[in-house]
C-alpha positions as CSV (number, residue, x, y, z in Angstrom):
1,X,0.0,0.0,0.0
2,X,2.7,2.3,0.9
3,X,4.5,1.4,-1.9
4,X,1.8,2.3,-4.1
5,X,1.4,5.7,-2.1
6,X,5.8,6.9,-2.7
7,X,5.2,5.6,-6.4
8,X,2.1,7.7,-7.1
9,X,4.2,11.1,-5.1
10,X,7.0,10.1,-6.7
11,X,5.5,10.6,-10.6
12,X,3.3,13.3,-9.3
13,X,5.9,15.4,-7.9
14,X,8.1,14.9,-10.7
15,X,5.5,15.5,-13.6
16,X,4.4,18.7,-11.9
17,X,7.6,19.6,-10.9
18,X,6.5,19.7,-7.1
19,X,9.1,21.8,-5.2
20,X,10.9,19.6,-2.8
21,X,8.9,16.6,-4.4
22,X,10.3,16.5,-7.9
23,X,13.6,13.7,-8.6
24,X,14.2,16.1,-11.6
25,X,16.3,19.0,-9.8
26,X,19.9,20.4,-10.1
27,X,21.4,17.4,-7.5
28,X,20.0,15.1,-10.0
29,X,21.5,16.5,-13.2
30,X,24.8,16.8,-11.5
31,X,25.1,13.2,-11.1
32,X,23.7,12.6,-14.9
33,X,27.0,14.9,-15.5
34,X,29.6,12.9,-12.8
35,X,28.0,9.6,-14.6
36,X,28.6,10.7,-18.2
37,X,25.0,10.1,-19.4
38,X,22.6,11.7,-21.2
39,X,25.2,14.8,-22.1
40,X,21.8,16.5,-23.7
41,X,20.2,16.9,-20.3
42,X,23.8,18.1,-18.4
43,X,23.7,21.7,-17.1
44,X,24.4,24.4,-19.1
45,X,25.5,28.0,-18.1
46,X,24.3,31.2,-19.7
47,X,25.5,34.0,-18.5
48,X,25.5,33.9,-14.1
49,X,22.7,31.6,-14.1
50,X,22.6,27.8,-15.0
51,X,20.3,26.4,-17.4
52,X,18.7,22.8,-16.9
53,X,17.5,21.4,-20.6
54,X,13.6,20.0,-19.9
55,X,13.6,16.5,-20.4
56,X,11.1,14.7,-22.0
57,X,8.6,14.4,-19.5
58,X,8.6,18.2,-19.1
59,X,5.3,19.8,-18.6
60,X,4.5,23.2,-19.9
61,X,2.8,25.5,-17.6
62,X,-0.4,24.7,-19.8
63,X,-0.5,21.1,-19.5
64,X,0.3,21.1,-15.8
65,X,-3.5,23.2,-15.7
66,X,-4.9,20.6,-18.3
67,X,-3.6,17.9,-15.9
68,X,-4.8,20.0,-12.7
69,X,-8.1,20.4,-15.0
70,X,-9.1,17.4,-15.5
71,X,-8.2,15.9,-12.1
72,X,-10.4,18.8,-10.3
73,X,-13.3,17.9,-13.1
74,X,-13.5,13.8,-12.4
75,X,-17.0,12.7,-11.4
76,X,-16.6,9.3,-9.7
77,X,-18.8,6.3,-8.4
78,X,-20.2,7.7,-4.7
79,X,-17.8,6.6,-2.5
80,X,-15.5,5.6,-4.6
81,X,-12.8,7.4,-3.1
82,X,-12.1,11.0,-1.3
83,X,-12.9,14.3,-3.6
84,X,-10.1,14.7,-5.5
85,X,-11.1,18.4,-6.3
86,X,-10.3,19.3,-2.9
87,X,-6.7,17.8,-3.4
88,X,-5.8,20.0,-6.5
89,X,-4.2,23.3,-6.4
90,X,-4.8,25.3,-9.4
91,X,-3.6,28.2,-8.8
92,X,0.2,26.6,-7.9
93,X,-0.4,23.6,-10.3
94,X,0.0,20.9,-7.9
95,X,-1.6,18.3,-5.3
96,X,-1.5,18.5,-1.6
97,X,-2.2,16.3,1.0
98,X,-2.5,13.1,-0.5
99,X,-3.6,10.1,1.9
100,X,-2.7,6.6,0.8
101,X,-6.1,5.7,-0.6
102,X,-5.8,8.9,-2.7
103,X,-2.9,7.7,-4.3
104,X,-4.6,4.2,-4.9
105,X,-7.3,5.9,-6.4
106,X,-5.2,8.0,-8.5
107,X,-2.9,5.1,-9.6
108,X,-5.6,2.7,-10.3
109,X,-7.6,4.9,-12.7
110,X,-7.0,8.2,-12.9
111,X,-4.0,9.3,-13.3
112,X,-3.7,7.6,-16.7
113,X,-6.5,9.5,-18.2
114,X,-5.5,13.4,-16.6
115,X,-1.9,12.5,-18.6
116,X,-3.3,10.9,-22.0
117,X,-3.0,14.5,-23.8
118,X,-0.2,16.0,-22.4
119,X,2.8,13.7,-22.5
120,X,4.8,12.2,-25.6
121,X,3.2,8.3,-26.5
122,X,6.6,6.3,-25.4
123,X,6.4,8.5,-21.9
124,X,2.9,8.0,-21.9
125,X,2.3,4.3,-22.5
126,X,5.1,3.9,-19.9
127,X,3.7,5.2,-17.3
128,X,0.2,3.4,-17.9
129,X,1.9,0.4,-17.9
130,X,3.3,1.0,-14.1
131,X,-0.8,1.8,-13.6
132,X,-1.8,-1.2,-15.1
133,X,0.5,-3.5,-12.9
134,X,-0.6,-1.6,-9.6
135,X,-4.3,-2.0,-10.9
136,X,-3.4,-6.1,-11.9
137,X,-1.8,-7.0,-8.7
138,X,-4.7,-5.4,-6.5
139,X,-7.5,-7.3,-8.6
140,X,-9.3,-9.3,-6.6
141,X,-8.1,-12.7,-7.8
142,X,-4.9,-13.6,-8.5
143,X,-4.2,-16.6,-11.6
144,X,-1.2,-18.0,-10.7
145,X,0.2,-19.0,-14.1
146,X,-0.1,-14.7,-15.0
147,X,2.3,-14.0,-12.2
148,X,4.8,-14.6,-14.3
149,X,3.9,-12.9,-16.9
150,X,3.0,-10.0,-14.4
151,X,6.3,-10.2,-13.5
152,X,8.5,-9.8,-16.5
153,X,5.8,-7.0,-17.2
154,X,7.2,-4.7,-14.0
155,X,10.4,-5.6,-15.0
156,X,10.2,-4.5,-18.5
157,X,8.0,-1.3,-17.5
158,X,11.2,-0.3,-15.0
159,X,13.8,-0.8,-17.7
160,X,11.5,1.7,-20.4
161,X,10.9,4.2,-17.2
162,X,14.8,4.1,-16.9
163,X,15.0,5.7,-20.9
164,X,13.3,8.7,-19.6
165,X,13.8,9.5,-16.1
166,X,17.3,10.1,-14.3
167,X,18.5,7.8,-11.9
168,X,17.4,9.5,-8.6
169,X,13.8,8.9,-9.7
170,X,14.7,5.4,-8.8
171,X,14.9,4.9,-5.2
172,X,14.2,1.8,-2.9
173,X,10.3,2.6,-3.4
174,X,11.1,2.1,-7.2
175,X,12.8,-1.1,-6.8
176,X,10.7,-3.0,-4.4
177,X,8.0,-3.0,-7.4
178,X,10.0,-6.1,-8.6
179,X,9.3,-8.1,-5.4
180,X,5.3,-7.0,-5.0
181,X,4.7,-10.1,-7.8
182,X,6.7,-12.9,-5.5
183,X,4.8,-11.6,-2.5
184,X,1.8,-12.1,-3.5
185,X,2.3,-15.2,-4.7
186,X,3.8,-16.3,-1.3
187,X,1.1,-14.4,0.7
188,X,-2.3,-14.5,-1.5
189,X,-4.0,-11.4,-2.7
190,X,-3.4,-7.9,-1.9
191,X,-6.2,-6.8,-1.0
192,X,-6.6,-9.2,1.7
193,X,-3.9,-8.1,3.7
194,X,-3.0,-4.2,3.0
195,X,-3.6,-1.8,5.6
196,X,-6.6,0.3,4.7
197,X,-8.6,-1.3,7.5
198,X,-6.6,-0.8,10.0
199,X,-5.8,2.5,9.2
200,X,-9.5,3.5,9.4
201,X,-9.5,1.7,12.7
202,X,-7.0,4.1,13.9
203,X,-9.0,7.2,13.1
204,X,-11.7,6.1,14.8
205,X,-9.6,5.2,17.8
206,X,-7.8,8.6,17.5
207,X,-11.4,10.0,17.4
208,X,-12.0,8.9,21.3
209,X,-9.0,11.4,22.5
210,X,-10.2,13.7,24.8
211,X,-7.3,14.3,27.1
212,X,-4.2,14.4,25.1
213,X,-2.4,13.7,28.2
214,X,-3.8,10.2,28.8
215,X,-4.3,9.0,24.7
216,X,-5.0,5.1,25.8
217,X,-7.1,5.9,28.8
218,X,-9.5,7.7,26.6
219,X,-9.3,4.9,23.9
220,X,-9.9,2.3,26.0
221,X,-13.0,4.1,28.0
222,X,-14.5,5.1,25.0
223,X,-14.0,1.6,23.1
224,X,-15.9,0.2,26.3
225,X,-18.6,2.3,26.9
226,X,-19.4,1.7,23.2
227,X,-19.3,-2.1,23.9
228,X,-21.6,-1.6,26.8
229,X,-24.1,0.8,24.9
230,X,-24.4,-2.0,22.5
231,X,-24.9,-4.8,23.9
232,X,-27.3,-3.0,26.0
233,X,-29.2,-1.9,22.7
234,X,-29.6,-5.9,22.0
235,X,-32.3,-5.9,25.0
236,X,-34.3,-2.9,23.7
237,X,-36.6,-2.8,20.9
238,X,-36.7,0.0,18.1
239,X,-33.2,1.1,18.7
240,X,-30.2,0.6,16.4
241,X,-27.1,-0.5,18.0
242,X,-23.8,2.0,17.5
243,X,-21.7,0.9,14.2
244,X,-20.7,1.6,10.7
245,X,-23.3,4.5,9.7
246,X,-25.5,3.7,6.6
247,X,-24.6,5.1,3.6
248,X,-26.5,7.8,2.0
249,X,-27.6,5.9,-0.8
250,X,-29.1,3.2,1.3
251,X,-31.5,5.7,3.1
252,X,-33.0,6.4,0.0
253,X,-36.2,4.6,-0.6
254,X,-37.2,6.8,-3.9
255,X,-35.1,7.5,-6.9
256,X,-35.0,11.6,-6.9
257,X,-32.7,14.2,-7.9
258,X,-30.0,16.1,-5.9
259,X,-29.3,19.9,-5.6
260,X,-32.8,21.5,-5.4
261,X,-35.6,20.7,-7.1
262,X,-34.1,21.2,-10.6
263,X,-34.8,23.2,-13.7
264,X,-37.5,22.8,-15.7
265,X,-37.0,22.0,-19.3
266,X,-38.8,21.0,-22.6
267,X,-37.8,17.8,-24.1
268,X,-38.1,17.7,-28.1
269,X,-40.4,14.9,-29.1
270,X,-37.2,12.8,-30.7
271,X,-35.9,12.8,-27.6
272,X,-39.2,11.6,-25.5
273,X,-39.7,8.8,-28.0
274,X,-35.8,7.6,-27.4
275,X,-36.8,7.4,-23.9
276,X,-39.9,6.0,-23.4
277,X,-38.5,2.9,-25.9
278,X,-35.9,2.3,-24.0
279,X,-38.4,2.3,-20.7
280,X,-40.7,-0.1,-23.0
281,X,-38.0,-2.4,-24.2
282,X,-36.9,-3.3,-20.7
283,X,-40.3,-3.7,-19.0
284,X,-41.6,-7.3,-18.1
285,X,-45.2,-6.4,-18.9
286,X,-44.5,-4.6,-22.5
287,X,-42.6,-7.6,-23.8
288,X,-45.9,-9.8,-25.2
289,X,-47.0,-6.5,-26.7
290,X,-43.4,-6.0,-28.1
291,X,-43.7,-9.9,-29.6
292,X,-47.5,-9.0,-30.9
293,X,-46.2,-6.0,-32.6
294,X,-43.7,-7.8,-34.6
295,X,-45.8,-10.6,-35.9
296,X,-48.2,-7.9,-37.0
297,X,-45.4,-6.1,-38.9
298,X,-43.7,-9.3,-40.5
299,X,-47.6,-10.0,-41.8
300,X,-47.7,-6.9,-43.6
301,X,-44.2,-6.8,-45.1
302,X,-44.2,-5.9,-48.7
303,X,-43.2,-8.7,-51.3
304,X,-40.8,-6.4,-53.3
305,X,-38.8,-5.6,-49.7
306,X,-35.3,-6.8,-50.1
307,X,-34.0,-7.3,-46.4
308,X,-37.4,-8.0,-44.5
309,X,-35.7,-7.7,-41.1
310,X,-33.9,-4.6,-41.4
311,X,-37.9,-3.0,-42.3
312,X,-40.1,-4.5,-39.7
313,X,-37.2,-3.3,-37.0
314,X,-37.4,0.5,-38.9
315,X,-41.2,-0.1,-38.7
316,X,-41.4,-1.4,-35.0
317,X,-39.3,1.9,-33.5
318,X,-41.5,4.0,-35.5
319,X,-44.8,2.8,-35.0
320,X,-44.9,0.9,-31.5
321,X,-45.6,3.9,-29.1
322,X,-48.4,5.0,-30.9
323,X,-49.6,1.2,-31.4
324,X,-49.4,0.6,-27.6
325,X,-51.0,3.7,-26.5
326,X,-53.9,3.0,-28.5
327,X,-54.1,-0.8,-27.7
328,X,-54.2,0.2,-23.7
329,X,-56.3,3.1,-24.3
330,X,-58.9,0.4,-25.8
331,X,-58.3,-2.2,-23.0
332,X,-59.1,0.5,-20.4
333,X,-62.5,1.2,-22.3
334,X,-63.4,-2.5,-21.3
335,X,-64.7,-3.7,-18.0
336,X,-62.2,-6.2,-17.0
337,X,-59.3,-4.9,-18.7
338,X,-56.3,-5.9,-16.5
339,X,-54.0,-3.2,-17.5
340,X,-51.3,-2.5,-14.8
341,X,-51.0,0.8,-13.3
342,X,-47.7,0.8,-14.3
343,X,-48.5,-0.6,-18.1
344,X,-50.7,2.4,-18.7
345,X,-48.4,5.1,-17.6
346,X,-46.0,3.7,-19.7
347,X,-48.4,3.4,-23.0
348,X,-49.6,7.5,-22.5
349,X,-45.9,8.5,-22.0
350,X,-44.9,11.2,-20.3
351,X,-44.9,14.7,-20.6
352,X,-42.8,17.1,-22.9
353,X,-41.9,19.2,-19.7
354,X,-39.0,17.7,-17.5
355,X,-37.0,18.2,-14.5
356,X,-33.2,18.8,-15.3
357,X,-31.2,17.5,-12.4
358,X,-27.2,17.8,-12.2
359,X,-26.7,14.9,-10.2
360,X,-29.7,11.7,-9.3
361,X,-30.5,9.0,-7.4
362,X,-31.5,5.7,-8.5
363,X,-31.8,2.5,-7.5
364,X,-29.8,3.5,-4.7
365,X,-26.8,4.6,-7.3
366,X,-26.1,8.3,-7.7
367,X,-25.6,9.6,-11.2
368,X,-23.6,13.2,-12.4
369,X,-25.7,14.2,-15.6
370,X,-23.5,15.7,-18.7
């Protein structure tokens, strides 16, 4: 895990040129000079000042705010991980105060696409592939006969990083990449066994301190009194014993919109129809009128139509709404018509006037709308 988290801070700094944070600095190309390597990177003076050449993994000033950008800009799965906006500087085009999860999140998924515009393809693709093997080795199986494969893949990702980054890029943090694939085949899968459990253990435990003169005393009182309260709570009715709080998603009986209640907007009828056949083609109680529908069609295909198919599926999208609407409409007129509630609303449609929402709720999954 923490080798995940010095990896992540170590490209980051170094992208972004992070003061005190960056393995690109003038210590670095002084060694590149005392080693004899890469002579088109050694220091160069000009005038009273000294000139460091960029390397190719050199931001500009407005690729560092395209990377910044798009990192402040992700939307991500609710609880998916911390909000990254609130990690980005902008204004000094860097990240602060990255936890270890951050820089999971960040390694696993994101980081590869804030960098996909902005860096040359060989630089690129190399540092995706570093990604890729963090993303691999956390998966949550392991196949034993790819570990080897995984394996030669760090190794070969390391020697490509070595083409374009000096050598004081590559500390002990670097290296013990190579011996993450022979752990895991020793000690199972990652996931069962890094630390982001306990460390969230450890907050709440530093979350009993009252006295900051007696640190276990407090921890150890609190821990109990919750242990009492609890079992306590097991002998009274309608009360809900002290634990993990319930997610926001999983209070939410109804789907509904976030933010307000929305702005109201007029939907063009294109649009509508898209809609309610999508609504229609995945509802249970539609589908015999969606199988009734085509057997009418394929009765009245012409004889000179060339590809039968491809004109009863034109004619089905264009004709079914209005076909339902007025097949329910005529079932409702009888007695004993056995239309669902739910069947009729979806045969009248809905109306042309809709509520815009930024973000939603459904099905206990919250959506960002573009």
């Amino acid at each position: 895990m923490h080798i995940e988290k010095n990896v992540c801070e170590s490209i980051i700094g170094t992208l972004l040129d992070i003061h005190g944070k960056t393995k690109d600095g003038l210590n670095s190309r002084l060694d590149l000079v005392e080693m004899g390597i890469r002579q088109s990177l050694a220091l160069e003076k000009k005038g009273e000042r000294l000139y460091l050449p960029p390397p190719c993994f050199t931001l500009s000033k407005k690729e560092k705010q395209t990377v910044c950008k798009s990192l402040a800009n992700m939307k991500v799965p609710d609880g998916y991980s911390s909000n990254i906006k609130n990690l980005v500087n902008e204004t000094e085009l860097k990240l602060m105060g990255l936890k270890s999860h951050d820089c999971h999140a960040l390694m696993q998924h994101l980081l590869p696409i804030a960098i996909r515009s902005v860096l040359p393809k060989n630089v690129r693709e190399c540092l995706t592939h570093v990604c890729i093997f963090f993303n691999r080795l956390c998966g949550k199986e392991l196949e034993l006969d790819k570990l080897d494969a995984l394996h030669e893949h760090v190794v070969k990702t390391l020697c490509n990083l070595e083409k374009f980054f000096p050598p004081s890029f590559f500390d002990i943090m670097i290296h013990l990449m190579v011996h993450l694939v022979r752990e895991a085949r020793l000690c199972g899968p990652v996931w069962a066994r890094w630390m982001y459990p306990f460390e969230r253990n450890m907050k709440v435990l530093k979350s009993y301190v009252r006295n900051h003169y007696r640190p276990e005393a407090c921890m150890v009182e609190c821990y109990i009194s919750e242990e009492a309260v609890e079992f306590c709570s097991e002998y009274m009715a309608g009360v809900e014993a002290i634990g993990i709080s319930k997610p926001r998603t999983d209070l939410d009986d109804v789907d509904r919109g976030l933010r307000g209640k929305g702005t109201m907007v007029t939907v063009s009828k294109l649009e509508l129809d898209q809609a309610q056949l999508v609504v229609m083609n995945n509802n249970a109680e539609v589908q015999p009128y969606i199988t009734d529908h085509m057997e009418l069609l394929q009765s009245m295909v012409p004889r000179n139509q060339k590809n039968k198919q491809k004109w009863v599926a034109d004619q089905h999208r264009q004709t079914f709404i209005g076909w339902l609407r007025n097949t329910i409409i005529s079932k409702l007129n009888e007695p004993n018509h056995g239309v669902s509630d739910v069947l009729s609303r979806i045969a009248l449609g809905p109306t042309f006037a809709v509520a815009k929402h930024e973000a939603y709720i459904v099905t206990g999954k919250r959506f960002h709308t573009k």
